[in-house]
PDB file of the backbone (N, CA, C, O) and the ligand in Angstrom, with CONECT records:
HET     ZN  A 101       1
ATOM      1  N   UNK A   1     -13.166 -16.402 -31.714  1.00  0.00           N
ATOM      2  CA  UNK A   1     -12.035 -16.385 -30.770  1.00  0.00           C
ATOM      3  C   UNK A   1     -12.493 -16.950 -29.426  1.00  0.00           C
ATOM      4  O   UNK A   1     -13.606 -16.598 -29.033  1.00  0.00           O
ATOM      5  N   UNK A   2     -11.665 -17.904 -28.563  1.00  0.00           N
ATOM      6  CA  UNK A   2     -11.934 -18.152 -27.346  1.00  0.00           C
ATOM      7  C   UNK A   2     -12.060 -17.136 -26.188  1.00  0.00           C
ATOM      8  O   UNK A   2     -11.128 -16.507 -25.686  1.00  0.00           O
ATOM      9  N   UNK A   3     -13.231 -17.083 -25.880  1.00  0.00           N
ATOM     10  CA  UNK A   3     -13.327 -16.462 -24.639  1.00  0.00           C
ATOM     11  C   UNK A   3     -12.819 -15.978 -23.658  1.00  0.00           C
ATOM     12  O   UNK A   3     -12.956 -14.901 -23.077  1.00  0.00           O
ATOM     13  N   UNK A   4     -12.071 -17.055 -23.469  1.00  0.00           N
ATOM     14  CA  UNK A   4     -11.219 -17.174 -22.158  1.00  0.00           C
ATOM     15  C   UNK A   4      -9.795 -16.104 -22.589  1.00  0.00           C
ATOM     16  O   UNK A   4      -9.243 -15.571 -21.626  1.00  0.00           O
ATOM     17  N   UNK A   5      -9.218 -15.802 -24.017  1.00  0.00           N
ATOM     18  CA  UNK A   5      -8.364 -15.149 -24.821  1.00  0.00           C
ATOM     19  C   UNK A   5      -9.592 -13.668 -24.544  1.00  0.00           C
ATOM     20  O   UNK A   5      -9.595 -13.084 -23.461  1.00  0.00           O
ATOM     21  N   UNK A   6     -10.177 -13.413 -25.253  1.00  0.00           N
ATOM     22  CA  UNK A   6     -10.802 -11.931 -25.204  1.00  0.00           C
ATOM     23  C   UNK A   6     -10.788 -11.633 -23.777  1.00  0.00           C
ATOM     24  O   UNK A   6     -10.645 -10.430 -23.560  1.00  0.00           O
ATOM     25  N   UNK A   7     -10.897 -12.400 -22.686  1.00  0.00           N
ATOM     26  CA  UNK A   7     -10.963 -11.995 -21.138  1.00  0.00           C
ATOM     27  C   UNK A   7      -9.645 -11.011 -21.072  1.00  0.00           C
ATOM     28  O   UNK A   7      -9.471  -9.837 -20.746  1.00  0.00           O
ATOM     29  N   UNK A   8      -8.625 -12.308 -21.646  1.00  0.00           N
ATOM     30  CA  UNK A   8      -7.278 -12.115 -21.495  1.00  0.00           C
ATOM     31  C   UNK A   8      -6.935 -10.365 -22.358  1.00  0.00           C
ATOM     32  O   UNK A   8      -6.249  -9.575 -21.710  1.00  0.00           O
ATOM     33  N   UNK A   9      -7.224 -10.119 -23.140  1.00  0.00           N
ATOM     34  CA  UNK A   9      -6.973  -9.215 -24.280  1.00  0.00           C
ATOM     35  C   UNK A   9      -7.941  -7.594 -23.576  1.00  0.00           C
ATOM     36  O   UNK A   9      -7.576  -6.422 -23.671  1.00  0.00           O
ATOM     37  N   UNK A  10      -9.162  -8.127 -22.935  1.00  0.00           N
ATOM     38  CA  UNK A  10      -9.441  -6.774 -22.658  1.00  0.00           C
ATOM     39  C   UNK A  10      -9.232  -6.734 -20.957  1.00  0.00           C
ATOM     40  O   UNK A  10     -10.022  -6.057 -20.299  1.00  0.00           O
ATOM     41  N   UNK A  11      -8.225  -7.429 -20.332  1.00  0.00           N
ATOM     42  CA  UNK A  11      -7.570  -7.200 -18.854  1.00  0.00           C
ATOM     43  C   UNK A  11      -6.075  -6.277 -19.623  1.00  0.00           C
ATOM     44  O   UNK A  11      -5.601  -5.346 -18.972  1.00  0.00           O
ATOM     45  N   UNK A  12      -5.513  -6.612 -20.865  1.00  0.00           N
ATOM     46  CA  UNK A  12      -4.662  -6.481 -20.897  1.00  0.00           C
ATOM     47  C   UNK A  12      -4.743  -4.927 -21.244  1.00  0.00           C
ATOM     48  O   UNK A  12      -4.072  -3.981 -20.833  1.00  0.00           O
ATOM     49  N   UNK A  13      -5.386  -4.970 -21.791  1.00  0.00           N
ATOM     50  CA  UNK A  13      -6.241  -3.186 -22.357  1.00  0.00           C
ATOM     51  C   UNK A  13      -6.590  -2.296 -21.424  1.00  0.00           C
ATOM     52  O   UNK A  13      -6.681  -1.085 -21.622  1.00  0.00           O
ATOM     53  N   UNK A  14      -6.875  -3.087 -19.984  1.00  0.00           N
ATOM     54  CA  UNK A  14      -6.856  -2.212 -18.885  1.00  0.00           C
ATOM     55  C   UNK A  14      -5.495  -2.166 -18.553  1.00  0.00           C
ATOM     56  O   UNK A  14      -4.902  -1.100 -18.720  1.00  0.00           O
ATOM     57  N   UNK A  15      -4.789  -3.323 -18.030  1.00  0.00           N
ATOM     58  CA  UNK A  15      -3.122  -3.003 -17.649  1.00  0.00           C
ATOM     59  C   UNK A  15      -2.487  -1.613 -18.203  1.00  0.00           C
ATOM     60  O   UNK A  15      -1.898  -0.682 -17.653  1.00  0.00           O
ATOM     61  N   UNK A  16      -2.936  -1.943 -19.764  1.00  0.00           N
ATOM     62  CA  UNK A  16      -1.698  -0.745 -20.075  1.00  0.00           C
ATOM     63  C   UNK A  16      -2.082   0.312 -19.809  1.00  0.00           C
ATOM     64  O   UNK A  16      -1.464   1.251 -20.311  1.00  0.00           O
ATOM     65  N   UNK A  17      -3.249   0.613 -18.922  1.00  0.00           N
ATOM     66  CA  UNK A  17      -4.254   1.919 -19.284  1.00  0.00           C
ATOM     67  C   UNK A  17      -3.229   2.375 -17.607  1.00  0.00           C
ATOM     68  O   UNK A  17      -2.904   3.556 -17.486  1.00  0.00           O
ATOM     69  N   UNK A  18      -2.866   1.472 -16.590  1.00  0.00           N
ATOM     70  CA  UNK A  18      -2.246   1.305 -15.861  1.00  0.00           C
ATOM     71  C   UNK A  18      -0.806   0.891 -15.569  1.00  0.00           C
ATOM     72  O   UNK A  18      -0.382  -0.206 -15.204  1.00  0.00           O
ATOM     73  N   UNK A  19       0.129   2.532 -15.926  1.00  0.00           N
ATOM     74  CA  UNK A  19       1.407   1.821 -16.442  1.00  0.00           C
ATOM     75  C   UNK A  19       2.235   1.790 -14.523  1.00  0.00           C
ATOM     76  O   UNK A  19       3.317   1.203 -14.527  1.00  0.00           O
ATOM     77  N   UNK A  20       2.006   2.075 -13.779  1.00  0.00           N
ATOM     78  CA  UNK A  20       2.227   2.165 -12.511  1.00  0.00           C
ATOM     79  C   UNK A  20       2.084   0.555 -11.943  1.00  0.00           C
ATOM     80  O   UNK A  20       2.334   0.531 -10.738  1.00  0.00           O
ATOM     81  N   UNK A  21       1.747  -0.800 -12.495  1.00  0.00           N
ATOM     82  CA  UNK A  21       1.580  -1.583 -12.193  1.00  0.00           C
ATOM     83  C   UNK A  21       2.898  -2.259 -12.965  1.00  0.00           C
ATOM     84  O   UNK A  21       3.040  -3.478 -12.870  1.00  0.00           O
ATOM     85  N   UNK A  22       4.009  -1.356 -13.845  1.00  0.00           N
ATOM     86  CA  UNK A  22       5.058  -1.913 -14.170  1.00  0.00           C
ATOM     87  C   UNK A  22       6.522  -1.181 -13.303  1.00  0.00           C
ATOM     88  O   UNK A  22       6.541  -0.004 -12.945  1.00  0.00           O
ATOM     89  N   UNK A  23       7.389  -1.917 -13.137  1.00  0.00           N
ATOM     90  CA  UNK A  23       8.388  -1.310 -12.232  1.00  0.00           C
ATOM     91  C   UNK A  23       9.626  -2.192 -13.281  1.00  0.00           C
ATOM     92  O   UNK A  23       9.430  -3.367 -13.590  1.00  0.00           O
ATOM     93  N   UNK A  24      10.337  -1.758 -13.544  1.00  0.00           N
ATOM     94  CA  UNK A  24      11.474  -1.817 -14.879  1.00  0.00           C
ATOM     95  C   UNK A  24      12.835  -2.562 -13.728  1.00  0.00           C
ATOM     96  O   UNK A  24      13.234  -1.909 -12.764  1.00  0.00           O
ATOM     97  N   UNK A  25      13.198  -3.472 -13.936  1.00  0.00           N
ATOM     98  CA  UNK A  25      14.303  -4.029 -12.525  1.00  0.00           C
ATOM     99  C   UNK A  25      15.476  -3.795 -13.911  1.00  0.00           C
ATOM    100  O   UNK A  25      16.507  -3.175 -13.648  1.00  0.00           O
ATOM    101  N   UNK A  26      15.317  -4.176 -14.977  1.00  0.00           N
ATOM    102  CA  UNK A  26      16.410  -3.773 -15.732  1.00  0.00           C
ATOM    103  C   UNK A  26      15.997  -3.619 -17.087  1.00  0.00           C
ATOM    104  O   UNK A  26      15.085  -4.319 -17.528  1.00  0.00           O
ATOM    105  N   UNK A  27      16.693  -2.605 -17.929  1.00  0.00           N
ATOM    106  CA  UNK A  27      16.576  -2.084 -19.017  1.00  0.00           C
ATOM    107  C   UNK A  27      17.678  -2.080 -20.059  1.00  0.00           C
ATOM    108  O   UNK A  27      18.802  -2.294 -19.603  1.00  0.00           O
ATOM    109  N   UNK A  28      17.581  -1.875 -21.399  1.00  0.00           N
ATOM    110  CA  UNK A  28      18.623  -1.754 -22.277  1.00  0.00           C
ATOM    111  C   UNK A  28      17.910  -0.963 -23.572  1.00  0.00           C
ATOM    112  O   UNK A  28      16.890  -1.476 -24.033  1.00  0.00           O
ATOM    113  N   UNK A  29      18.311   0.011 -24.042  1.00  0.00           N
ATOM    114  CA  UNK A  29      17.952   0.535 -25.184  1.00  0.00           C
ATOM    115  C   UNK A  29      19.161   0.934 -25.832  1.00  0.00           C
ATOM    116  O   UNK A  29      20.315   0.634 -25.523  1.00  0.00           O
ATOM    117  N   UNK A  30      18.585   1.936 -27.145  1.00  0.00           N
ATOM    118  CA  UNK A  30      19.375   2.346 -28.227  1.00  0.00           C
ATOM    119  C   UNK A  30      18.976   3.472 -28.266  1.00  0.00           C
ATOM    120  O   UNK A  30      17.886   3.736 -28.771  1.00  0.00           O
ATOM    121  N   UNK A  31      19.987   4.638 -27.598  1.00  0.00           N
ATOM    122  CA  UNK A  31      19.437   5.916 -27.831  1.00  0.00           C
ATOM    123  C   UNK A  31      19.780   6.903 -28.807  1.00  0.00           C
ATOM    124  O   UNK A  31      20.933   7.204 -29.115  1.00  0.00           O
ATOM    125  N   UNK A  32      18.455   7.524 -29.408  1.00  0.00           N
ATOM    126  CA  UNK A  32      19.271   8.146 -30.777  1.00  0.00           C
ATOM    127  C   UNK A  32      19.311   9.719 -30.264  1.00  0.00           C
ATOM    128  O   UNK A  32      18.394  10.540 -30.297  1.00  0.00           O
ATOM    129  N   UNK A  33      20.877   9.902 -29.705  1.00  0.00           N
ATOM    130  CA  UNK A  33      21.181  10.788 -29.582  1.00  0.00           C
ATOM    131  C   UNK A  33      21.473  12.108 -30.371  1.00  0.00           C
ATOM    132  O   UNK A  33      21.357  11.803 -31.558  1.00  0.00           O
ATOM    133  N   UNK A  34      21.837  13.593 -30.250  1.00  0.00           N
ATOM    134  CA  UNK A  34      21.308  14.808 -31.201  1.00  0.00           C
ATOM    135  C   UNK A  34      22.978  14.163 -32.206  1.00  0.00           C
ATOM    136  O   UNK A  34      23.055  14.517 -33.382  1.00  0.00           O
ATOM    137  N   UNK A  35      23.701  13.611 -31.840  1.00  0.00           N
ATOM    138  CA  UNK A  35      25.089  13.391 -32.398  1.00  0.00           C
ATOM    139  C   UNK A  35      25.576  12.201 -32.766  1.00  0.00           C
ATOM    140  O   UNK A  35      26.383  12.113 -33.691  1.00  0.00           O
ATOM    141  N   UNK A  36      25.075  10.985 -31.979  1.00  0.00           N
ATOM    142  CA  UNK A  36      25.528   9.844 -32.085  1.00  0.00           C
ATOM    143  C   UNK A  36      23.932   8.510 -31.695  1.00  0.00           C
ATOM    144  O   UNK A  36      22.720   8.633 -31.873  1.00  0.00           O
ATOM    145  N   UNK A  37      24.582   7.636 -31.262  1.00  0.00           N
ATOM    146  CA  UNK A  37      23.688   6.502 -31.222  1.00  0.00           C
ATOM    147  C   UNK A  37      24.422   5.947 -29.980  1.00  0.00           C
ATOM    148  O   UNK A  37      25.615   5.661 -30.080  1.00  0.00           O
ATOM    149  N   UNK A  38      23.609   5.743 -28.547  1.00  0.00           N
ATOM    150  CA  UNK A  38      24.239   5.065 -27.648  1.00  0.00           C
ATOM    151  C   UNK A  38      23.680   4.279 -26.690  1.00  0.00           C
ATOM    152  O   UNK A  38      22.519   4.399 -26.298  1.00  0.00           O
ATOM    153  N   UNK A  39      24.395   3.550 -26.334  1.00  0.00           N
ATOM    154  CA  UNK A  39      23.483   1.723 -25.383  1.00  0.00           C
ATOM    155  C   UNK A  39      23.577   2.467 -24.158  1.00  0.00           C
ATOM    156  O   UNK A  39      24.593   2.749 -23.523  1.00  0.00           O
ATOM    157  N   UNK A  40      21.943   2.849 -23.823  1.00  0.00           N
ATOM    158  CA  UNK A  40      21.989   3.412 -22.457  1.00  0.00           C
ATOM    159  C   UNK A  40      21.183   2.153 -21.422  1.00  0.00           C
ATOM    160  O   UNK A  40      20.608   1.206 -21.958  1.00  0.00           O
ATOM    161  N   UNK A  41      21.220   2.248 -20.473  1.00  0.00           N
ATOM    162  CA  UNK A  41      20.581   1.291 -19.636  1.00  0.00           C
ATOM    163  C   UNK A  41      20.318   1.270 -18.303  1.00  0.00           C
ATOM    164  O   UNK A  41      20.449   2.436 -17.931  1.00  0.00           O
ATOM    165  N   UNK A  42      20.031   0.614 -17.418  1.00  0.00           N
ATOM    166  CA  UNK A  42      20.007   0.398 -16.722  1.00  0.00           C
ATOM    167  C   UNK A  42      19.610  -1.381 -15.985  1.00  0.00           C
ATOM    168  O   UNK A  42      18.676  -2.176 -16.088  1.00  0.00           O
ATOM    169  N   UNK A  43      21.216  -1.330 -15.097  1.00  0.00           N
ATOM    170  CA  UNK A  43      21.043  -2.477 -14.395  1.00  0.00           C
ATOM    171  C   UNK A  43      22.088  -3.081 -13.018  1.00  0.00           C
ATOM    172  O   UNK A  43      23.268  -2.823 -12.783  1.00  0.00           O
ATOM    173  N   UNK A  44      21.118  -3.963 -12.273  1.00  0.00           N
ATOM    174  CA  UNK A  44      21.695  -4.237 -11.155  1.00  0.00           C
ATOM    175  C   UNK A  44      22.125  -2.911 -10.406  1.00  0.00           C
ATOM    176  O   UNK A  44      23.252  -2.642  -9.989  1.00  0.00           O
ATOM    177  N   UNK A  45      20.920  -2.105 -10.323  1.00  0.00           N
ATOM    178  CA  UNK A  45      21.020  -1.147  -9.371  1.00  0.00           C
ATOM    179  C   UNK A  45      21.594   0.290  -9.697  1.00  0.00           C
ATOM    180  O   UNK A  45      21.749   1.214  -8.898  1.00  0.00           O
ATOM    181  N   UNK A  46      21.936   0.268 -11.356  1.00  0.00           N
ATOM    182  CA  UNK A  46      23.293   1.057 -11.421  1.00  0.00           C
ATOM    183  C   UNK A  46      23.150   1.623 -13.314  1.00  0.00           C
ATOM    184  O   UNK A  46      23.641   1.038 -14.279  1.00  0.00           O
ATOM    185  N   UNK A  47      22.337   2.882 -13.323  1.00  0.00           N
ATOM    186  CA  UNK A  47      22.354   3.648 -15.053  1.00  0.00           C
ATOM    187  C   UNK A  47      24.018   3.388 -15.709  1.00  0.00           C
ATOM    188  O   UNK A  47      25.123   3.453 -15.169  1.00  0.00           O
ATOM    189  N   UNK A  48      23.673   3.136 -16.823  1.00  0.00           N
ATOM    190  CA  UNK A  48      25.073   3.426 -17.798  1.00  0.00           C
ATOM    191  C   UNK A  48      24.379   3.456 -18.925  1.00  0.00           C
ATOM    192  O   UNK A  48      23.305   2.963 -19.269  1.00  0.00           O
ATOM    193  N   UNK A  49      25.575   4.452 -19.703  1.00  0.00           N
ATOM    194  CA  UNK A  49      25.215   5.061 -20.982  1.00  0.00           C
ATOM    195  C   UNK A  49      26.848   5.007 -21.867  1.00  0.00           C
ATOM    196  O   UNK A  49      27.902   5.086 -21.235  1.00  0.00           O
ATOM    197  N   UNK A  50      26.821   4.917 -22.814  1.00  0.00           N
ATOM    198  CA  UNK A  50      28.186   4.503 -23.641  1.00  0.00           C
ATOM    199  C   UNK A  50      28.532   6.049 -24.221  1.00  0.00           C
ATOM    200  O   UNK A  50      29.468   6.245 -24.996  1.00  0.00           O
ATOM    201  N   UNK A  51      27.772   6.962 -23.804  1.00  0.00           N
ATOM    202  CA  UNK A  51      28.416   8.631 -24.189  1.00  0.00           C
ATOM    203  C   UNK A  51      29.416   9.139 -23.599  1.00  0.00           C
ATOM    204  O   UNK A  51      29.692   8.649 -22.504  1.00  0.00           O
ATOM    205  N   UNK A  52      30.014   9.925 -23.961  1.00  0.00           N
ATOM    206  CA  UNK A  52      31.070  10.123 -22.855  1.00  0.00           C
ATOM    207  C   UNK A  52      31.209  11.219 -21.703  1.00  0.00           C
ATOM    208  O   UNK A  52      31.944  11.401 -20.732  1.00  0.00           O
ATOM    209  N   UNK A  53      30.076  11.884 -22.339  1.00  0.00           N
ATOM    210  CA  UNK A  53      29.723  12.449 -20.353  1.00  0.00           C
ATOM    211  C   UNK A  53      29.217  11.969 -19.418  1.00  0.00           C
ATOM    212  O   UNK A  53      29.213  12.561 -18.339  1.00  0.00           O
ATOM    213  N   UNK A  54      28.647  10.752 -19.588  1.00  0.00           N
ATOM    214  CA  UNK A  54      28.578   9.827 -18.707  1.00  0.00           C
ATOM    215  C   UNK A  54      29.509   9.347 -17.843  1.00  0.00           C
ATOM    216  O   UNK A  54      29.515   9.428 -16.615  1.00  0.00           O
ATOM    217  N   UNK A  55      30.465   8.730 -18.732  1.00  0.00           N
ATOM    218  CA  UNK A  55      31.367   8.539 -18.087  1.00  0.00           C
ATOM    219  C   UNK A  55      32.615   9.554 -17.083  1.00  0.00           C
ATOM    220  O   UNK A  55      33.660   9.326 -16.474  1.00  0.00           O
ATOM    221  N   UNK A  56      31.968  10.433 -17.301  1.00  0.00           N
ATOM    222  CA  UNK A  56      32.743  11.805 -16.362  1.00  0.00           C
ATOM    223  C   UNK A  56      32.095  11.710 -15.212  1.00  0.00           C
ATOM    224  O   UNK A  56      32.706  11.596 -14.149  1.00  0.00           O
ATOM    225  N   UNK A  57      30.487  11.753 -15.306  1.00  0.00           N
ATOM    226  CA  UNK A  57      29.870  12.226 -14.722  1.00  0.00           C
ATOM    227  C   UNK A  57      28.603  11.817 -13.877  1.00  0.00           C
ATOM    228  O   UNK A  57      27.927  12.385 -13.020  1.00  0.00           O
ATOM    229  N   UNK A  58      28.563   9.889 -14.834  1.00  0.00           N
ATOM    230  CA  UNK A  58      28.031   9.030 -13.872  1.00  0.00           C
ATOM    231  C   UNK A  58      26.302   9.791 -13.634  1.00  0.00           C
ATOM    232  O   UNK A  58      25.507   9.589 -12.716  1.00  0.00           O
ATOM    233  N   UNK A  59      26.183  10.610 -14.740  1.00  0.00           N
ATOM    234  CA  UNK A  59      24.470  10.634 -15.287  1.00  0.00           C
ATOM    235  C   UNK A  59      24.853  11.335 -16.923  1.00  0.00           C
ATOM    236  O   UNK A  59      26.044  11.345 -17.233  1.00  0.00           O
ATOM    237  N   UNK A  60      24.243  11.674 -17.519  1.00  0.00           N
ATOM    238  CA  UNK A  60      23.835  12.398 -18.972  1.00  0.00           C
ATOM    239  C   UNK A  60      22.398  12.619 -19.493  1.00  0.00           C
ATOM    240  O   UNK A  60      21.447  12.196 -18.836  1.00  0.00           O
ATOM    241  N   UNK A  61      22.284  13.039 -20.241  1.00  0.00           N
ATOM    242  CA  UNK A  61      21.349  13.612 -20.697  1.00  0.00           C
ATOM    243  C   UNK A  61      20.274  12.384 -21.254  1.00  0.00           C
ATOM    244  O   UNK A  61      19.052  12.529 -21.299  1.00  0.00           O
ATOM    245  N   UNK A  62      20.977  11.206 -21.645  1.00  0.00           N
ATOM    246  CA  UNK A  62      20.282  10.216 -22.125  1.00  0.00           C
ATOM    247  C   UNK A  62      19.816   9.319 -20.997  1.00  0.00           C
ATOM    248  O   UNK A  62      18.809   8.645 -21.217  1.00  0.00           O
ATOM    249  N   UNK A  63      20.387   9.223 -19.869  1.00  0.00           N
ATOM    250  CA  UNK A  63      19.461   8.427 -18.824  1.00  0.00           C
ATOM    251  C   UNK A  63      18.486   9.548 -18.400  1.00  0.00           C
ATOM    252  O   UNK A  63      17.330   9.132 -18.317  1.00  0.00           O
ATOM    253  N   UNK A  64      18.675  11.168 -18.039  1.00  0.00           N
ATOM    254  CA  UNK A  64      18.349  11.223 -17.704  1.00  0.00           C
ATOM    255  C   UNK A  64      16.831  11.748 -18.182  1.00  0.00           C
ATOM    256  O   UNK A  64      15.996  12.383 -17.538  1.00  0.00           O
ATOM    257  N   UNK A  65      16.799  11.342 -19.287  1.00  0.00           N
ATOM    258  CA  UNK A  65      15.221  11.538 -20.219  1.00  0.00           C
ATOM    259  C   UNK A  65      14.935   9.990 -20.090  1.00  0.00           C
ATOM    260  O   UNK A  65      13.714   9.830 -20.124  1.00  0.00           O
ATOM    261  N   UNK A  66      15.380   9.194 -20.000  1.00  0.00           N
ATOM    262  CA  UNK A  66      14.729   7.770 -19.748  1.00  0.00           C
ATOM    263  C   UNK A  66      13.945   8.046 -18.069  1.00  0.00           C
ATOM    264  O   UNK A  66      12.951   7.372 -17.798  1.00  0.00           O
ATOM    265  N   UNK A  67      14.514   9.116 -16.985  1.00  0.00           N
ATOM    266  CA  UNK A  67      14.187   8.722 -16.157  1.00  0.00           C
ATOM    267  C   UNK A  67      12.460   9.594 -16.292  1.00  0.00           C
ATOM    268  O   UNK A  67      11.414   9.339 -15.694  1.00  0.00           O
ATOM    269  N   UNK A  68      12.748  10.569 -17.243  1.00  0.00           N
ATOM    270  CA  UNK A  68      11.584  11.016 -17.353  1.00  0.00           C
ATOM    271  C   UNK A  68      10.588  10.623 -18.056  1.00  0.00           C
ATOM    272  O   UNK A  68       9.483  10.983 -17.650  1.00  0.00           O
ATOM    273  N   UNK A  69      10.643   9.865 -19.177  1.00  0.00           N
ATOM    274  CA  UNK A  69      10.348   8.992 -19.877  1.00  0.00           C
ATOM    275  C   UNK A  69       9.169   7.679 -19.102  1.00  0.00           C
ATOM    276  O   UNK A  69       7.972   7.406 -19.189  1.00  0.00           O
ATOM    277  N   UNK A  70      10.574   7.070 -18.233  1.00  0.00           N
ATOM    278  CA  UNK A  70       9.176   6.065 -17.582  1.00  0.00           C
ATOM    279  C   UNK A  70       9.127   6.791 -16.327  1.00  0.00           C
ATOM    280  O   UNK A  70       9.897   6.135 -15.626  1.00  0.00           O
ATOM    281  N   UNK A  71       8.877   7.339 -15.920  1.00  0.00           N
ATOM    282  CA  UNK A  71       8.444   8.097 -14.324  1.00  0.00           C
ATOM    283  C   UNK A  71       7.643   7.290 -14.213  1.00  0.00           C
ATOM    284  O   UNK A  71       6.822   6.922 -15.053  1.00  0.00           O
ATOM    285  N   UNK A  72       7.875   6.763 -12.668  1.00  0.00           N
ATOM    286  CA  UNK A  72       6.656   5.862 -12.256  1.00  0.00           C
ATOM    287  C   UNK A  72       6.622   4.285 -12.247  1.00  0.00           C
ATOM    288  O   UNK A  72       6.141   3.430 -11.503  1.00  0.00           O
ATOM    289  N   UNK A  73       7.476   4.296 -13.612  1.00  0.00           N
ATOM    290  CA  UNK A  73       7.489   2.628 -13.964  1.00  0.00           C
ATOM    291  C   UNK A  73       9.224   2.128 -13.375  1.00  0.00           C
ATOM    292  O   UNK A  73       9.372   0.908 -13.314  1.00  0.00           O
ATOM    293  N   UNK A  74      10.170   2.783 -13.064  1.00  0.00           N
ATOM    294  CA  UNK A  74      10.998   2.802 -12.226  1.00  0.00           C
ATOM    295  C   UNK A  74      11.466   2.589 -10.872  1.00  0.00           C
ATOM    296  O   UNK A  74      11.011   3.449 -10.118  1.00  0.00           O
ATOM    297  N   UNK A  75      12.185   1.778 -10.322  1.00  0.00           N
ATOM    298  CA  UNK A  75      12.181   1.679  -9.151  1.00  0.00           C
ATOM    299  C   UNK A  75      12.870   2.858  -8.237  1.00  0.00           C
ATOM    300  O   UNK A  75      13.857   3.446  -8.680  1.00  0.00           O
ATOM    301  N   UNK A  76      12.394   3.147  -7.110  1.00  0.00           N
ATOM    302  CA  UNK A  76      12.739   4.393  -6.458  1.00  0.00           C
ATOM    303  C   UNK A  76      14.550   5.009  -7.024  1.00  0.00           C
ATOM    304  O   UNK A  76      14.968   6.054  -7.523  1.00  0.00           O
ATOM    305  N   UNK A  77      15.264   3.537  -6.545  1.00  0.00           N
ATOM    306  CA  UNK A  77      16.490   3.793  -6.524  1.00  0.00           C
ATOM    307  C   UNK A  77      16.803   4.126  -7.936  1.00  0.00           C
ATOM    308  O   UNK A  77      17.976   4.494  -7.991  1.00  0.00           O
ATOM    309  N   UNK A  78      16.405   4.140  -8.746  1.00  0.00           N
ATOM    310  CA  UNK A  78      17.055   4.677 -10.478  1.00  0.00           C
ATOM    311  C   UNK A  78      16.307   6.144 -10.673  1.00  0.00           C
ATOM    312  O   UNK A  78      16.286   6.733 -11.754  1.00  0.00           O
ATOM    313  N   UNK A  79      15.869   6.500  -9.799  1.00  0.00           N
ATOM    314  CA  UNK A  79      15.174   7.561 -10.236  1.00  0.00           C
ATOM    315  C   UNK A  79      16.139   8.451  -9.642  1.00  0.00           C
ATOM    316  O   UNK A  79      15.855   9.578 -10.049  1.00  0.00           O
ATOM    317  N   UNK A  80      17.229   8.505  -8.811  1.00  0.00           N
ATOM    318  CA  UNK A  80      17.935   9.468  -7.859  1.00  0.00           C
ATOM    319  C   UNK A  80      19.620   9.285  -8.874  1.00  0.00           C
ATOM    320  O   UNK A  80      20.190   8.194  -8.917  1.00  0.00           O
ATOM    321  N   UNK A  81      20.014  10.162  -9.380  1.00  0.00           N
ATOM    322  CA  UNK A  81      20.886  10.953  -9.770  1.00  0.00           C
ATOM    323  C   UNK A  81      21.967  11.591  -8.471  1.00  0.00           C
ATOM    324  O   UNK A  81      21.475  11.996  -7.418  1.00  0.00           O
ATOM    325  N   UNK A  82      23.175  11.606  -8.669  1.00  0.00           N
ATOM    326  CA  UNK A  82      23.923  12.579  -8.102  1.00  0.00           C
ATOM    327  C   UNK A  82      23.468  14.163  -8.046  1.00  0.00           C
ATOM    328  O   UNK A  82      23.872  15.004  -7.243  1.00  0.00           O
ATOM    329  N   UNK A  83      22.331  14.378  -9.330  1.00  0.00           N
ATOM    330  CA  UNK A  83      22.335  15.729  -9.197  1.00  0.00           C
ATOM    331  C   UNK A  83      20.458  16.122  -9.330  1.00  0.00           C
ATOM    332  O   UNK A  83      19.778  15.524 -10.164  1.00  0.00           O
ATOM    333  N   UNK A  84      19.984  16.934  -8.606  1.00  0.00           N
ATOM    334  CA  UNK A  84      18.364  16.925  -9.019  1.00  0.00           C
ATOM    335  C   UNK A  84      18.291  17.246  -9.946  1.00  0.00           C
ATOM    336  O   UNK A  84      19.113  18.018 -10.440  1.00  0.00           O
ATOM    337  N   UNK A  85      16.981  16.649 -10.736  1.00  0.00           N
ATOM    338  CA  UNK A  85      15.993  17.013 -12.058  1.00  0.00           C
ATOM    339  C   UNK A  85      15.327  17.720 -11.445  1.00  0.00           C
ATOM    340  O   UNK A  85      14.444  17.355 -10.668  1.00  0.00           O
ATOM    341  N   UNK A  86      15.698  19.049 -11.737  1.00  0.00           N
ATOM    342  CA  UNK A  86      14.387  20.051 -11.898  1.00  0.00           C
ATOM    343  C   UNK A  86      13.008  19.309 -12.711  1.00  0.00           C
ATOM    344  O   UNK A  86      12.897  18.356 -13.483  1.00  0.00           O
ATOM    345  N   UNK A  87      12.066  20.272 -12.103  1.00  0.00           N
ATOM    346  CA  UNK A  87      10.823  19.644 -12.777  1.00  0.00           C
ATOM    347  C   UNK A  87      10.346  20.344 -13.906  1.00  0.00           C
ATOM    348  O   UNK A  87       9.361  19.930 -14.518  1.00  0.00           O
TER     349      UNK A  87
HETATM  350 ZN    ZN A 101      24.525   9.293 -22.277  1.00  0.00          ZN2+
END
């Protein structure tokens, strides 16, 4: 293998060892919820989730385990909810 590739491969082995050097500007998943299956996300500043307490309530249970999920790798502003996460 080229050298210059193994450099590449064991920097990258440190990166991930360092997940604080990632900050998420936008996201999209598939969350497998206790009932259903739903496109939660985040983007342009702003969580959405296709459940429908979300839509009441503008957080749920499924962003708000994503926010715990990547702690850290998030930008300040997605981490703040209308309502606190207890710790
Ligand atoms: Zn949800």
């Amino acid at each position: 293998m080229q050298s210059s590739l193994i450099g590449k491969i064991e920097k990258a082995k440190r990166y991930a060892k360092e997940p604080d050097r990632v900050t998420f500007t936008k996201l999209s998943v598939k969350f497998h919820g206790e009932h259903s299956d739903y496109d939660t996300g985040y983007r342009e500043g702003k969580w959405y989730c296709s459940c429908r307490f979300f839509s009441s309530w503008g957080t749920c249970s499924h962003t708000m385990a994503l926010q715990r999920i990547l702690d850290g790798m998030l930008p300040d502003e997605a981490m703040v909810t209308q309502f606190e996460i207890a710790p």
